[in-house]
C-alpha positions as CSV (number, residue, x, y, z in Angstrom):
1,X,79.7,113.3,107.6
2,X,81.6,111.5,110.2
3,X,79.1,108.6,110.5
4,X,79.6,108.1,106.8
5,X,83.3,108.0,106.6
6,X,83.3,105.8,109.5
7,X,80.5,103.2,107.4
8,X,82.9,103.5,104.1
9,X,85.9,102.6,106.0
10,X,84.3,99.9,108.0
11,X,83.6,98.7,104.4
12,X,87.1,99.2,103.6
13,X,88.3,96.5,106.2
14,X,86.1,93.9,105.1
15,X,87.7,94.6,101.5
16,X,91.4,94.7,103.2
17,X,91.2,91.6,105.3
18,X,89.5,89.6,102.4
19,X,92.5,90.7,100.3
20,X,95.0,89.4,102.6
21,X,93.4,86.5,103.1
22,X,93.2,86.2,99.3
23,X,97.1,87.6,99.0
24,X,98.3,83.9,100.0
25,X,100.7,85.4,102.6
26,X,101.4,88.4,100.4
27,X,102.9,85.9,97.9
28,X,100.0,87.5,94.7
29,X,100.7,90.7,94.2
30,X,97.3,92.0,93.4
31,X,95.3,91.0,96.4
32,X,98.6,92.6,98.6
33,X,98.1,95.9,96.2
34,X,94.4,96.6,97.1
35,X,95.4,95.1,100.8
36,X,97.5,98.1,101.2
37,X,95.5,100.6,99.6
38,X,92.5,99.7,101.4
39,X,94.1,99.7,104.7
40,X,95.4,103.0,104.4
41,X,91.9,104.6,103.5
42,X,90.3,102.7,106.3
43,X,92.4,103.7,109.1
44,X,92.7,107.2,107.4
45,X,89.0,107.1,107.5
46,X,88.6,105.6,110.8
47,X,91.2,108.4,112.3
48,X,89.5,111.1,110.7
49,X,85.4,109.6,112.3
50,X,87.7,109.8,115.5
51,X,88.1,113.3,115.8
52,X,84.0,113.9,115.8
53,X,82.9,110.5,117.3
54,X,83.6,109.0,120.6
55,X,86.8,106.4,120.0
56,X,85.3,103.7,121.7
57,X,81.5,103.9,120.0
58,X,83.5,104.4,116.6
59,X,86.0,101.9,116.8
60,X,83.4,98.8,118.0
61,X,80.9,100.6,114.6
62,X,84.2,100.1,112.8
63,X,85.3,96.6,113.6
64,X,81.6,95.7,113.6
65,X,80.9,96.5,110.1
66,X,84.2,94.9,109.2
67,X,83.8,91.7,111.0
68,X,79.9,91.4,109.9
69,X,81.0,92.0,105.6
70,X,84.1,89.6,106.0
71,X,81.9,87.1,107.4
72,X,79.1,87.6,105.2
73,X,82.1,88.0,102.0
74,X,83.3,84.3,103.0
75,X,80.2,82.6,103.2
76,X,79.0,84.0,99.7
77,X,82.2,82.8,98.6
78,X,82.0,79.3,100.3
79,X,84.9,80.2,102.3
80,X,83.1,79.5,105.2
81,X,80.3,77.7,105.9
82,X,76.7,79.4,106.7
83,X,74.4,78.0,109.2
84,X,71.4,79.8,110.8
85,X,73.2,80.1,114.0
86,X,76.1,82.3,112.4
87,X,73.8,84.4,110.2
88,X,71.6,85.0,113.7
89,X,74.8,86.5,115.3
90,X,75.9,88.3,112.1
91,X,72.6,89.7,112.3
92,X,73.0,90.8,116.2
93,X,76.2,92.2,115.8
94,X,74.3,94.5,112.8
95,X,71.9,95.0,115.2
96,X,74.2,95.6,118.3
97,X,75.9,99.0,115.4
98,X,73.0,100.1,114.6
99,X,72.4,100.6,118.7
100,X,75.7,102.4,118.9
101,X,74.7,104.8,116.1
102,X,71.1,105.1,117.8
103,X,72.8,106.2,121.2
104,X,75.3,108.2,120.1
C-alpha cells in the first residue's frame, strides 16, 4: 500500500508544480487552488510512504516520478521542447525508479 501512495503522490507533484507554473506567480487563482491542494496530498502522501519505506529510496521514487510527468506534461504541452536526447533521459530516470522499487 505504501508503494502506491508513494506513486499517487509522486503524480501529485507533477500536477502541483505544473499548477504553479500555470498560476502566473500565484496571480490566477485556479491554478494556485489546485497548487495547494495538490501539494498537501503529496507531501501527506509522501510522509505517510515514509513511515514503511526507506526515506532516501522513497523520496528519489518521489521526486523521480515528479520530475519525469512534469517533463513529459511540458513537452505535450509545447512548453518545452522534445528531442530524443531528453526523452532518452526521461526514460532512464523511469528506468533508474523502477530499480529502486526492484531493490527495495
Amino acid at each position: 500500500m505504501a508503494w502506491l501512495i508513494l506513486i499517487l503522490s509522486g503524480v501529485l507533484e507533477a500536477v502541483w508544480a505544473s499548477a504553479l507554473a500555470a498560476s502566473r506567480g500565484f496571480r490566477r487563482p485556479g491554478p494556485v487552488g489546485l497548487f495547494a491542494v495538490s501539494m498537501v496530498a503529496s507531501m501527506a502522501g509522501l510522509a505517510y510512504a515514509m513511515t514503511q519505506l526507506p526515506t532516501g529510496t522513497a523520496y528519489a521514487v518521489w521526486v523521480g516520478i515528479g520530475a519525469t510527468l512534469t517533463v513529459a506534461w511540458a513537452m505535450i504541452t509545447r512548453q518545452e521542447r522534445a528531442s530524443t536526447a531528453r526523452i532518452l533521459l526521461l526514460l532512464l530516470l523511469v528506468a533508474c525508479v523502477a530499480g529502486l522499487k526492484a531493490v527495495s
